[in-house]
C-alpha positions in Angstrom: -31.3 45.3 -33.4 -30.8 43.5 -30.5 -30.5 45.5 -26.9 -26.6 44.8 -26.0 -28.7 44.7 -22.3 -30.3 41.2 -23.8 -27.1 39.5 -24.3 -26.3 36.1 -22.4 -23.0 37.1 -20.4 -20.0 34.8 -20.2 -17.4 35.5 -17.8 -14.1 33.7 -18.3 -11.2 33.9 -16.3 -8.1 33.5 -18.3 -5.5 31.5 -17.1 -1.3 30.4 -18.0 2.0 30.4 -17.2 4.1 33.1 -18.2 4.9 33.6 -21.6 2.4 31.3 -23.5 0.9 34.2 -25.7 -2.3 35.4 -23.8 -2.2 38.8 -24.9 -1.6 38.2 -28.1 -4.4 35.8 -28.1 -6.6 38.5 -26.5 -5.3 41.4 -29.1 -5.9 38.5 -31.9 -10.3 39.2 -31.0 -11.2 41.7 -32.9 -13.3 44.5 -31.9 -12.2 43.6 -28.3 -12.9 46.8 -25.2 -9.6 46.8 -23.0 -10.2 48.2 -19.5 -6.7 48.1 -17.7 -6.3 48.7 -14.2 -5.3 46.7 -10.6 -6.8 44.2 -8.9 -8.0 45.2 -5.3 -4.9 45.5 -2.6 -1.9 44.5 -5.1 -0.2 46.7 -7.9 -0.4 43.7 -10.1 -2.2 44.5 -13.2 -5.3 43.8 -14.2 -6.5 43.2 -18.0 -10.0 42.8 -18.8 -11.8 42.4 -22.2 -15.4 43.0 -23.5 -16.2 41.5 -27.1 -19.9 41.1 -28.5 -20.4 37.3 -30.4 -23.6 36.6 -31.5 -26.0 36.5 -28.9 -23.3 36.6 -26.0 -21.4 39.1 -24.3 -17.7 37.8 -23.0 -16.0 39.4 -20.4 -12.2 37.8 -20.0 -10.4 38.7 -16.7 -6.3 37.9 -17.5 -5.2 37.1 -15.3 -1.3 36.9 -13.8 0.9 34.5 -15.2 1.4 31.5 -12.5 3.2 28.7 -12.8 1.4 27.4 -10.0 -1.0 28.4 -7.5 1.0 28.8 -4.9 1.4 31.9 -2.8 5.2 32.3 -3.2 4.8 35.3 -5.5 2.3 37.9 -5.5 1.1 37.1 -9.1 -0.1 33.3 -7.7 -1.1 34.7 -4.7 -3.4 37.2 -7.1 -4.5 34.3 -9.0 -5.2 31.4 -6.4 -7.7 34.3 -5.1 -9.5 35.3 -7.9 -10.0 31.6 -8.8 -11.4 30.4 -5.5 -13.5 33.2 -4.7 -14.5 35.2 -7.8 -17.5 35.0 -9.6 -16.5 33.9 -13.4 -18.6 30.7 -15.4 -15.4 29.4 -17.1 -11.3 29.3 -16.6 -9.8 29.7 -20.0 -6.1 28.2 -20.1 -3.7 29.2 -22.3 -0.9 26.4 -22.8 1.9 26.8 -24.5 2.4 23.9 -27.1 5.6 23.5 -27.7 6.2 23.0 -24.0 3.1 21.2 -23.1 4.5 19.3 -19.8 5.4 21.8 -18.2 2.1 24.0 -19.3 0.2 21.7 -17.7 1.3 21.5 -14.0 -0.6 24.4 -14.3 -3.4 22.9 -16.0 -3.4 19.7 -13.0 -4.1 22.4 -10.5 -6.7 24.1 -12.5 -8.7 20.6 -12.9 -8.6 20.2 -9.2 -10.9 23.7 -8.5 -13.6 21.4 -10.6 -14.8 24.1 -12.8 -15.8 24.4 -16.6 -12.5 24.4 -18.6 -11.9 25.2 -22.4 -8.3 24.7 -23.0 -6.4 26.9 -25.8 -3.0 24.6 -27.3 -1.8 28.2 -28.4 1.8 28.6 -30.6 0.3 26.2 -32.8 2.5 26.9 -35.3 5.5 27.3 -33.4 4.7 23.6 -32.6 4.5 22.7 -36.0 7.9 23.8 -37.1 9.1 22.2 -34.0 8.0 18.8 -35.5 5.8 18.2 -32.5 2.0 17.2 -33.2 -0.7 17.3 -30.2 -3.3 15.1 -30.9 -5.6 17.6 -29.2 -9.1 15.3 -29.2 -7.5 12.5 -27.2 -6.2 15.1 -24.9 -9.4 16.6 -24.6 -11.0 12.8 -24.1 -8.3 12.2 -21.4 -8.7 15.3 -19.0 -12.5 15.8 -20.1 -12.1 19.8 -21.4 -11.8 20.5 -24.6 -9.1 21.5 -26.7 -8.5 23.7 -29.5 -5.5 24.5 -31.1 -4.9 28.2 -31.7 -2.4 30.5 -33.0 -2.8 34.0 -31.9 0.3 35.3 -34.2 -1.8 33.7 -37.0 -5.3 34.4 -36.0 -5.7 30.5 -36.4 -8.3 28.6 -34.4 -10.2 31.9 -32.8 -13.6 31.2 -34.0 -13.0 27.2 -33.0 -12.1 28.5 -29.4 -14.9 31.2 -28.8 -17.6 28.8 -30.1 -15.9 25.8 -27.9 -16.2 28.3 -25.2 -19.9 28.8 -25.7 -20.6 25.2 -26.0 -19.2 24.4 -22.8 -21.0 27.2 -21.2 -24.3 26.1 -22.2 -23.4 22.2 -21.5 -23.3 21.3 -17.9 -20.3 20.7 -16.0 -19.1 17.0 -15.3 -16.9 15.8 -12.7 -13.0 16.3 -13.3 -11.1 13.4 -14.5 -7.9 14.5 -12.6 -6.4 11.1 -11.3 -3.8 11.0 -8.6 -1.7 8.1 -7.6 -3.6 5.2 -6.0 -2.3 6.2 -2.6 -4.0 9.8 -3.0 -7.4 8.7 -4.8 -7.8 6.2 -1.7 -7.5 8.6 1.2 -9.6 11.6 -1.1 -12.5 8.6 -1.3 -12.2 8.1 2.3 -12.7 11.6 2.7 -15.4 11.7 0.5 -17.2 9.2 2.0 -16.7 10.8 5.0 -18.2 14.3 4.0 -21.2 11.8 2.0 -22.3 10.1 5.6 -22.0 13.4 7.4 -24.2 15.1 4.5 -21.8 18.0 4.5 -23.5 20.8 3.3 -20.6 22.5 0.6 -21.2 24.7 -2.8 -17.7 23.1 -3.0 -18.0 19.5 -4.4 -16.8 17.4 -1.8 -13.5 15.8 -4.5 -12.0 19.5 -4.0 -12.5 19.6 -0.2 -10.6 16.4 0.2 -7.6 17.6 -2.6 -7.3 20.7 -0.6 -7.2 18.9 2.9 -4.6 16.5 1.6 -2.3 19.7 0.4 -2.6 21.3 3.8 -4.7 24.1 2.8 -4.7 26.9 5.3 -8.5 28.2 4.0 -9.6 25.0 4.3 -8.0 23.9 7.9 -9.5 26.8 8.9 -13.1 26.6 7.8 -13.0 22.7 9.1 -11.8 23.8 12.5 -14.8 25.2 13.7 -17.2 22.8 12.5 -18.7 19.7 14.4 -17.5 17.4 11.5 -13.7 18.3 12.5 -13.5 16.0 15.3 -14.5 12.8 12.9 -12.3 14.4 10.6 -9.2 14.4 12.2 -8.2 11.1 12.3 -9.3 10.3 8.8 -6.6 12.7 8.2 -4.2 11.6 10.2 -3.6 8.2 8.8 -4.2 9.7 5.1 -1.1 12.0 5.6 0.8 9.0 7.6 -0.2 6.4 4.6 1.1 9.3 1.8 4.1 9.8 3.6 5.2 6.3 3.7 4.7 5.4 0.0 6.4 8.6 -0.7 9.0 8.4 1.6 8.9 12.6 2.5 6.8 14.5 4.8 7.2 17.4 2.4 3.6 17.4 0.5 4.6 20.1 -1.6 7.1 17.6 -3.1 4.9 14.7 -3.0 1.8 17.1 -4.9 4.5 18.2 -7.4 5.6 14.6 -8.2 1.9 13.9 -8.8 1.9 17.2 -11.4 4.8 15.7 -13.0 3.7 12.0 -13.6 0.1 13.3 -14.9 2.0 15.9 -17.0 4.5 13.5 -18.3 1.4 10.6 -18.9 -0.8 13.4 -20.9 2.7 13.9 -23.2 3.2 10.3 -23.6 0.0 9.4 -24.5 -0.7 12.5 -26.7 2.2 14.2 -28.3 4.5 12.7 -31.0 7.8 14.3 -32.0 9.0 14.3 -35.7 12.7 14.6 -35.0 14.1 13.1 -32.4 14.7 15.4 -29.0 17.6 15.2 -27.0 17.1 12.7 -23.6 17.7 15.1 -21.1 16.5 12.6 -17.7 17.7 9.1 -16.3 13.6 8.9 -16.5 13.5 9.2 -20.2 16.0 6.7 -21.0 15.1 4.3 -18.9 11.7 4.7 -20.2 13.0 4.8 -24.0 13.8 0.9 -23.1 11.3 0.0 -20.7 8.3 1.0 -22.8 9.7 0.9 -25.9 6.7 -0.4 -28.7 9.1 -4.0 -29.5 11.5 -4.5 -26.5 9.0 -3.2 -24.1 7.0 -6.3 -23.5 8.9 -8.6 -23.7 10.7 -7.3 -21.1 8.0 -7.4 -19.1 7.0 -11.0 -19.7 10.6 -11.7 -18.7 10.8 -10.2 -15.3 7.0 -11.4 -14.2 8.5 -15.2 -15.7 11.4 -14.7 -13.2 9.2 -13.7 -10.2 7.3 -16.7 -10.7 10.6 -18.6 -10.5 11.9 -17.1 -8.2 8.8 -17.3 -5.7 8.5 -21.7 -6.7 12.7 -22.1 -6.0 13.3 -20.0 -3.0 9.8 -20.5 -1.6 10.7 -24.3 -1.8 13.7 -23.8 0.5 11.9 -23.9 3.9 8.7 -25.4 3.4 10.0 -28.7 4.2 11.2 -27.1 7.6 8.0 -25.6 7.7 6.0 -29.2 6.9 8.4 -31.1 9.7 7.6 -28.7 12.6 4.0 -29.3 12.4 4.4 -32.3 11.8 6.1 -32.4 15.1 3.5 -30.4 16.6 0.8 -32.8 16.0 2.7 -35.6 16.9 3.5 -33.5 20.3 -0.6 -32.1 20.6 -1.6 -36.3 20.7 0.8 -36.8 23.0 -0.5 -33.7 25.2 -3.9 -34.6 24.5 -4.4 -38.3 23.8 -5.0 -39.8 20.7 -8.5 -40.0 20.9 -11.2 -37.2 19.6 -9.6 -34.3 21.7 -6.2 -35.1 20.1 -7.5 -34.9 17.1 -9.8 -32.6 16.4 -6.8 -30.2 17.6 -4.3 -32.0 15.7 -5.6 -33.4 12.5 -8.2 -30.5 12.4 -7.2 -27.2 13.5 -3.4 -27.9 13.4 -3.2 -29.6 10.3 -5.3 -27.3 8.3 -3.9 -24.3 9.7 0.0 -25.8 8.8 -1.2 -26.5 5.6 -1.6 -22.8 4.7 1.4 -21.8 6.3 3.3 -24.2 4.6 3.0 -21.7 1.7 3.7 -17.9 3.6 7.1 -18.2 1.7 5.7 -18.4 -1.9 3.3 -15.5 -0.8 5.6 -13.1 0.8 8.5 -13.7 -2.3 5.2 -12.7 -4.6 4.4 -9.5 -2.6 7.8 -8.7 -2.4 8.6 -8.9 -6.2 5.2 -7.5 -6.7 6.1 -4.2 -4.5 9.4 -3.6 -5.8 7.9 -3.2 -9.4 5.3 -0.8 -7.5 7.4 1.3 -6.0 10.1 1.8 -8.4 7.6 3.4 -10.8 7.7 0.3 -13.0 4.1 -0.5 -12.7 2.7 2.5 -14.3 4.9 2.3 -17.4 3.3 -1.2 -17.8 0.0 0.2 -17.9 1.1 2.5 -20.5 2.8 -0.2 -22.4 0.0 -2.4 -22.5 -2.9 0.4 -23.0 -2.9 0.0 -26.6 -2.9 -3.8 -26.6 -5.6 -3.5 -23.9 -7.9 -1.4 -26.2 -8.3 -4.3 -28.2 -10.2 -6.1 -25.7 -12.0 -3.2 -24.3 -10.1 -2.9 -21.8 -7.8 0.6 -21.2 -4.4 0.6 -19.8 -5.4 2.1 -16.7 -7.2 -1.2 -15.3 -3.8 -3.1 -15.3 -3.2 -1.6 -11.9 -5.8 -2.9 -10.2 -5.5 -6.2 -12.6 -2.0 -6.5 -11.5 -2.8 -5.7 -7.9 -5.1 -8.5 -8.1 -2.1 -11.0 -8.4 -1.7 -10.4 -4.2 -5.1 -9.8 -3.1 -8.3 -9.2 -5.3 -9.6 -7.4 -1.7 -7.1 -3.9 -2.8 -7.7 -4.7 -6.6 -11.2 -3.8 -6.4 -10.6 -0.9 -4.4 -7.8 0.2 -6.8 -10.5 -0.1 -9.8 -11.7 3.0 -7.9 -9.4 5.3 -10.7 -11.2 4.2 -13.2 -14.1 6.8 -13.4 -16.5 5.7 -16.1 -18.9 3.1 -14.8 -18.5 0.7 -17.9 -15.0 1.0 -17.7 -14.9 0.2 -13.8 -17.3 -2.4 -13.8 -15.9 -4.1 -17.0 -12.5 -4.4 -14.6 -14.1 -5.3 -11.5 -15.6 -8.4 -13.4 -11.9 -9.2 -14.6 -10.0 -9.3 -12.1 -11.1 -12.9 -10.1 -9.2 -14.1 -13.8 -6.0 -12.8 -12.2 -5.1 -15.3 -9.9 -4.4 -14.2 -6.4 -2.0 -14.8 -3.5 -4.4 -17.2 -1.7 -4.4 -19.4 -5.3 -0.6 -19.8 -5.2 -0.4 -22.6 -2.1 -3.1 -25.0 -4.7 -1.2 -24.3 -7.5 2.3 -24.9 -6.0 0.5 -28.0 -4.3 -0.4 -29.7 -7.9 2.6 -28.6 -9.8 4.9 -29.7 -6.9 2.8 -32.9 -7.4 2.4 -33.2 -11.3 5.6 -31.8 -12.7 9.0 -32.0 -12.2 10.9 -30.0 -9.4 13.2 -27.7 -12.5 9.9 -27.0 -14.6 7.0 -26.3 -12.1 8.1 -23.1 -11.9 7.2 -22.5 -15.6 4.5 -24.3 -14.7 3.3 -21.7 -12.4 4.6 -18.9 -14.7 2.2 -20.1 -17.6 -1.0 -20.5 -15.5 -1.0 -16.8 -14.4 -0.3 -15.9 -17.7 -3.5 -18.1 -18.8 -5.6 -16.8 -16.5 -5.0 -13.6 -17.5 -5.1 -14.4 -21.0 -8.6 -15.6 -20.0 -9.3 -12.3 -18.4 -9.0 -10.2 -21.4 -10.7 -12.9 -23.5 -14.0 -12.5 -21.2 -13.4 -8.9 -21.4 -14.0 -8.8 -25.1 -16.9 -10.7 -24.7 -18.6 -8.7 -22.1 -17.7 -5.2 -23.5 -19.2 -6.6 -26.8 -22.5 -8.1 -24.9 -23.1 -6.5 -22.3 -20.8 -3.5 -21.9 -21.6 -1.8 -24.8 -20.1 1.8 -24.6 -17.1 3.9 -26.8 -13.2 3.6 -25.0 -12.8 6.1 -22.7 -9.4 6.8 -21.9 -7.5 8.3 -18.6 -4.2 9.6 -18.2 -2.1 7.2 -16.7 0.7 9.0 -14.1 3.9 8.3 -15.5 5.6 8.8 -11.9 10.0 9.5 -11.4 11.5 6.5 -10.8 12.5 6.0 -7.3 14.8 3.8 -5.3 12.8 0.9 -4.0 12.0 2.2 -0.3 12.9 -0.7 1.9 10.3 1.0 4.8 7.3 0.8 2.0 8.1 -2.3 0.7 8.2 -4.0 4.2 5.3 -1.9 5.1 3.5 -3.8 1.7 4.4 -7.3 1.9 4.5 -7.5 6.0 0.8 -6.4 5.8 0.3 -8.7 3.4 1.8 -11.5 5.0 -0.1 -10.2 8.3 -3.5 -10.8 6.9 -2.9 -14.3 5.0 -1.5 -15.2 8.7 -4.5 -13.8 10.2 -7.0 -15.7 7.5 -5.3 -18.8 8.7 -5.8 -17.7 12.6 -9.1 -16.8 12.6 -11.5 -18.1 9.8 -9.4 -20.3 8.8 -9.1 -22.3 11.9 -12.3 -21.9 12.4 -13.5 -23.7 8.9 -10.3 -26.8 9.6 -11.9 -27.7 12.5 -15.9 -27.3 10.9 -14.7 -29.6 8.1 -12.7 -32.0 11.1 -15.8 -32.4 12.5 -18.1 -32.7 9.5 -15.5 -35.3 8.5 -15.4 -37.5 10.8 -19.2 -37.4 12.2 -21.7 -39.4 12.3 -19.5 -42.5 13.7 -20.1 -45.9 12.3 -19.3 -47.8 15.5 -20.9 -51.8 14.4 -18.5 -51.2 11.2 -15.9 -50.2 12.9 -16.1 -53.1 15.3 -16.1 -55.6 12.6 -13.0 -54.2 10.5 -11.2 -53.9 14.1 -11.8 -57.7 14.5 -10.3 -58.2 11.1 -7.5 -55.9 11.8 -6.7 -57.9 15.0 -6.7 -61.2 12.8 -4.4 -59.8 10.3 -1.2 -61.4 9.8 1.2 -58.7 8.5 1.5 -55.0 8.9 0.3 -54.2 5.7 -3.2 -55.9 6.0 -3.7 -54.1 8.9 -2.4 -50.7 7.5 -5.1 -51.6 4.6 -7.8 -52.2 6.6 -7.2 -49.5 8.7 -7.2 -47.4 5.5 -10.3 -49.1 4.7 -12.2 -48.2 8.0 -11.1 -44.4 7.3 -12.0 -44.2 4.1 -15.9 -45.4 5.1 -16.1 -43.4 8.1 -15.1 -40.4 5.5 -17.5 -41.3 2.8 -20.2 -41.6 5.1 -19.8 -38.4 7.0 -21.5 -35.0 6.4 -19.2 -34.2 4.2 -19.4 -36.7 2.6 -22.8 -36.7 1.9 -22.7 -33.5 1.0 -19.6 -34.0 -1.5 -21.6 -37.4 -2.9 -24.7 -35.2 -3.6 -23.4 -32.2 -5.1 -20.6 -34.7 -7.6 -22.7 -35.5 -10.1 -22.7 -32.1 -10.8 -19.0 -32.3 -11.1 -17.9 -35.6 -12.4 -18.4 -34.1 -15.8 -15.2 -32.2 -14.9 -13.4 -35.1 -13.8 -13.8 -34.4 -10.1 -15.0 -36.6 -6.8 -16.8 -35.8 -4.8 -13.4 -35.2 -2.2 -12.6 -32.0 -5.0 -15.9 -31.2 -4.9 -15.9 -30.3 -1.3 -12.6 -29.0 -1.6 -14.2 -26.5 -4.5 -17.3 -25.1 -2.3 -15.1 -24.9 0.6 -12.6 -22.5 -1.2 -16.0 -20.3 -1.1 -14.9 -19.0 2.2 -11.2 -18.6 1.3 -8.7 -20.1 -1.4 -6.6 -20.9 1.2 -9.1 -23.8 2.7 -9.3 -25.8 -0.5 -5.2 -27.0 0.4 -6.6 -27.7 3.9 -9.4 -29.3 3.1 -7.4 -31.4 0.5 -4.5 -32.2 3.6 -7.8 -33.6 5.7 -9.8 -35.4 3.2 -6.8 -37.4 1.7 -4.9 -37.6 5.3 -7.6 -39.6 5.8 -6.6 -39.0 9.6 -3.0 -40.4 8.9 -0.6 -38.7 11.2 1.7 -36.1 9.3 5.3 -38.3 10.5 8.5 -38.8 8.9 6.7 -42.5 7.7 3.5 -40.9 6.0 2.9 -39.5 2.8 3.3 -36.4 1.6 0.2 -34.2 0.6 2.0 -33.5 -2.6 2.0 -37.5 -3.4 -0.9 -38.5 -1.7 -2.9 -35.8 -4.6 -0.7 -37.3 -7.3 -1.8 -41.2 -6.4 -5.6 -40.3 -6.0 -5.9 -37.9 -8.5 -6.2 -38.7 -12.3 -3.5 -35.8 -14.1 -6.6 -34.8 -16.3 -8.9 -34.4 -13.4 -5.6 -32.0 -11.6 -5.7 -30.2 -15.1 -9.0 -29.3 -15.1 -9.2 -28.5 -11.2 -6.2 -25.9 -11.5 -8.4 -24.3 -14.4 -11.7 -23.9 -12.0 -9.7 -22.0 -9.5 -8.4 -20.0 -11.6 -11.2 -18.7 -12.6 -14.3 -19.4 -10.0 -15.5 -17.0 -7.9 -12.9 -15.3 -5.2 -13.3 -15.3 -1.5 -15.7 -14.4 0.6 -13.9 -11.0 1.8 -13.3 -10.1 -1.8 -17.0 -11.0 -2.9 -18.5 -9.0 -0.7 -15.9 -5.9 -1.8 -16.9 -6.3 -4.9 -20.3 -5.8 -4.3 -20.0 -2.9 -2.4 -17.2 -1.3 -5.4 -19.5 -3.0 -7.8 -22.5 -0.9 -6.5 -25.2 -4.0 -5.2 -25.3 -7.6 -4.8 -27.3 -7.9 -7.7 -23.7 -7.7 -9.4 -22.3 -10.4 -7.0 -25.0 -13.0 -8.4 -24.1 -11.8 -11.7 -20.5 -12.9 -10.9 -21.3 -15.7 -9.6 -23.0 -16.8 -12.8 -20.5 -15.6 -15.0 -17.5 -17.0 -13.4 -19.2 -20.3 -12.4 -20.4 -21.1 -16.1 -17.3 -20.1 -17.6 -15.1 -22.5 -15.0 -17.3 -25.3 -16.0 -17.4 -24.8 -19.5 -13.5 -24.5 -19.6 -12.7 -26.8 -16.8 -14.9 -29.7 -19.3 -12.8 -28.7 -22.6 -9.5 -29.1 -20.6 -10.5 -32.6 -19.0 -11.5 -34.4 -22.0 -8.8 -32.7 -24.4 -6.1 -33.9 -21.6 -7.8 -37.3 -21.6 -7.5 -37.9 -25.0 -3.7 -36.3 -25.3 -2.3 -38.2 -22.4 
């Protein structure tokens, strides 16, 4: 018989709240050794058990019931200790299952020590008369331990658990799947990375460090304060805790960690738990949420409010754009007066003025998006969409947790990608990353208002713009499907998604958000920007022709009415542009684009939008300005598009921005989220042959319909 001496030992710390059945379910192992005394320094008592299974030997430390781990009572205090600094292979928590929400703000702290977890849904049966049903393997999918439902009045489910508990002390650990906010996973990844570059040396993985610096551990403070790596630290921290306090709106962090506990607690419940009878609403939470999210009003709802955004940001955005349009308008005329009206004068005027005012033009669509867009955020709203749509999402491989970053990607695909940072399986991430250029951001709005302002009527572009968002991201989940079939192949994965209080809009955070916002599409347009109106001024209107433009100037002087000379002026421009170096370079590269229905002016406009969405308008304003001077007696943009561009060929351009490759900025974000360049060209071929494929279909069907 075998030597008890030769037995594999498996020490387990066993962990609840008060008053979820942990002695019973200790008294329910048979032929279990009780050794009762104190732990060291404290009257609390100390339970431990020794029970022989098979070829192991457990030995279960129970420890005090916590509803925390705090240090406000002596019992948390006794078990915050033991956990951090005892030697034990596995923490064994005991929940409570007919009060599973509030069981696991427990169970939230325990997955943020990062240690090997089995997880006991004990009271089964209590549960079960209850009418409440814990679908314990997607729980166990969506925090990573497993679960096994036990009843230690009943002996039920004690063989299941012990053998769970040996399986996971033989498998090796994996990374905890505890998600916080966006706000929080972004400064514990700066952290992180941090700790990475330093090559902190830590038997503590590096996810716990930065969880414990962010809740103001005193341990932790203290160990750092010594150490070189402080110094580097400290400002890291600094704007972490100044970034959390904002979108929270409190300097408290116990608050701030315990609304995190709360909307990962009630996300778990919503996700996992169904009740058979009905329970009494006891929150404004709940029943705002039984209509928000509700399985047939819930969407719909949701389409409505993003339609009336979308309305809201073509209407009012409308209001001063043509106050916008006239003052540099004014400022050209005022810059060739300053300067001359010769190359100076223009280069400064048509170039860098004009392009620049042509992005500008559209800082009031922009900031009503952000706005709208923020307000949803911070109200909590957001999150209950992702829950909403997780189910729907599943069907094209996507989960409900990517909607934030998909969502986020309607201001700025530059946070999006950063945002896909929650999702922690690679497929999962990577399938999202390659998803969001479908969501059409900020810096797309200005073209889109520009050809619906152009192509539609004034009361309907604004469903207009509603229904091309909603087609790109129609088109989003479409090419999801097809890449999680093709190329990634891997079973759905799913994540909690933090089902936060609602709050009071925060007028601070949301100024905070769209001002920033604002400050960087202002700042594109200052720097880069500039920079590329004036590259595309001069590649526009060099080489000079001079022998042609001395014969047309000889015509022009012969002319006998204003409009021959207006014409032949026209004329003169119009060479001078096709023969340029951009217009080389649009008249080589069309061929590969006439197929689409665009010239070689679109073309340019296309491979210019490279660098930033916003140049493509610009580029547009200077290639069809033909060097006309933006007065009360010229053309609008907004016409001059609609007489030199064929409605199909419009259609089929709105389609290929929508869904081409994103900015530089964002490009090279994504390859640094995406994990290599090698994934950039791989985005580059995907969302190139897609926006040519679809752009084709949409020209000739339009062709043949109109």
């Amino acid at each position: 018989m075998q030597n008890i001496n030769e037995k594999k030992l498996i020490r387990i710390a066993l962990v609840g709240q008060p008053n979820v059945g942990k002695s019973m379910l200790i008294n329910s192992i048979s032929n279990s050794r009780l050794k009762v005394g104190n732990f060291s320094g404290v009257t609390v008592e100390k339970t431990q058990i020794e029970f022989e299974y098979q070829d192991y030997l457990f030995k279960i430390t129970d420890l005090p019931g916590s509803y925390a781990l705090n240090e406000y009572t002596i019992e948390e205090k006794v078990t915050k200790k033991y956990l951090e600094e005892a030697h034990y292979d596995i923490i064994l928590n005991v929940i409570d299952s007919t009060n599973l929400e509030r069981n696991l703000y427990l169970t939230s702290e325990l997955l943020a020590l990062d240690k090997k977890m089995v997880i006991a849904l004990n009271m089964t049966d209590e549960a079960n008369k209850e009418g409440i049903s814990i679908d314990e393997k997607q729980l166990s999918k969506i925090i990573g331990k497993p679960c096994v439902r036990t009843s230690a009045k009943e002996k039920f489910g004690i063989d299941e658990l012990i053998k769970a508990l040996i399986t996971k002390y033989k498998s090796p650990k994996f990374e905890t799947k505890l998600i916080f906010s966006d706000v929080i996973e972004e400064e514990i990844s700066n952290i992180k990375s941090l700790l990475r570059e330093k090559r902190y040396k830590s038997d503590v993985h590096y996810r716990e460090i930065a969880i414990k610096l962010l809740k103001e551990d005193k341990n932790t403070f203290l160990k750092f304060h010594d150490e070189p790596i402080w110094i580097e630290l400290q400002p890291i921290l600094s704007e972490a805790f100044d970034h959390i306090y904002l979108h929270f709106g409190t300097k408290n962090l116990d608050d701030i960690f315990e609304d995190e506990k709360f909307a990962f607690a009630k996300g778990i419940v919503t996700e996992t738990v169904k009740y058979k009878t009905q329970l009494e609403v006891k929150s404004i939470t709940e029943k705002i949420d039984n209509i928000l999210i509700h399985k047939f009003f819930g969407l719909p709802i949701f389409l409505f409010l993003m339609w009336g955004l979308f309305q809201v940001t073509f209407e009012l955005g409308n209001i001063p754009m043509d106050l916008i349009d006239a003052f540099f308008a004014a400022l050209i005329d005022k810059t060739k007066e300053v300067f001359g009206y010769g190359e100076l004068g223009s280069v400064i005027g048509d170039g860098a003025i004009a392009g620049v005012g042509a992005v500008v033009l559209f800082l009031p669509n922009i900031v009503i998006l952000f706005l709208g867009i923020a307000l949803l955020e911070t109200t909590g709203y957001m999150s209950r969409v992702a829950f909403l749509l997780d189910g729907f999402f599943h069907k094209f491989g996507l989960h409900g947790k990517s909607f934030i970053p998909l969502v986020t990607g309607f201001g700025c695909s530059v946070p999006a990608y950063m945002a896909a940072r929650t999702l922690k399986n690679d497929r999962d991430r990577l399938l999202t990353l390659f998803i969001i250029g479908f969501m059409s951001c900020g810096a797309r709005l200005p073209i889109y208002v520009l050809f619906t302002g152009a192509f539609f009527a004034q009361d309907n572009a604004g469903n207009i713009l509603f229904y091309i968002y909603i087609a790109g991201a129609l088109l989003g989940l479409v090419a999801a499907k097809v890449l999680k079939i093709t190329v990634f192949k891997s079973e759905d994965e799913p994540f909690v998604m933090e089902m936060p209080k609602y709050r009071m809009p925060s007028t601070k955070l949301i100024w905070h958000t769209v001002s920033n916002q604002a400050l960087m599409y202002l700042k594109k347009a200052g720097t880069y920007i500039l920079a590329a109106s004036i590259l595309i001024w001069v590649a526009s209107n060099y080489p000079k022709h001079l022998e042609y433009e001395e014969v047309m100037n000889t015509k022009i002087e012969m002319a006998t009415s204003e409009e021959q000379r207006y014409e032949l002026q026209s004329q003169i421009s119009l060479y001078n542009l096709e023969n340029s170096y951009l217009g080389k370079i649009g008249k080589f590269s069309e061929p590969l684009f006439s197929p689409l229905g665009f010239d070689w002016k679109m073309t340019i406009a296309l491979e210019t939008g490279l660098a930033a969405k916003e140049i493509v308008v610009s580029t547009l304003g200077i290639l069809y300005g033909l060097g006309d001077s933006l007065d009360e007696s010229s053309q609008g943009l907004m016409e001059k598009i609609r007489n030199n561009i064929p409605f199909a060929s419009a259609m089929a351009f709105i389609v290929f921005v929508m869904i081409y490759l994103p900015c530089l900025a964002a490009s090279m974000v994504f390859a640094r989220e995406a994990g290599g360049w090698k994934y950039l060209v791989y985005l580059f071929l995907f969302t190139t042959s897609t926006a040519c494929v679809l752009s084709f279909i949409t020209y000739n069907i339009v062709k043949i319909i109109v």
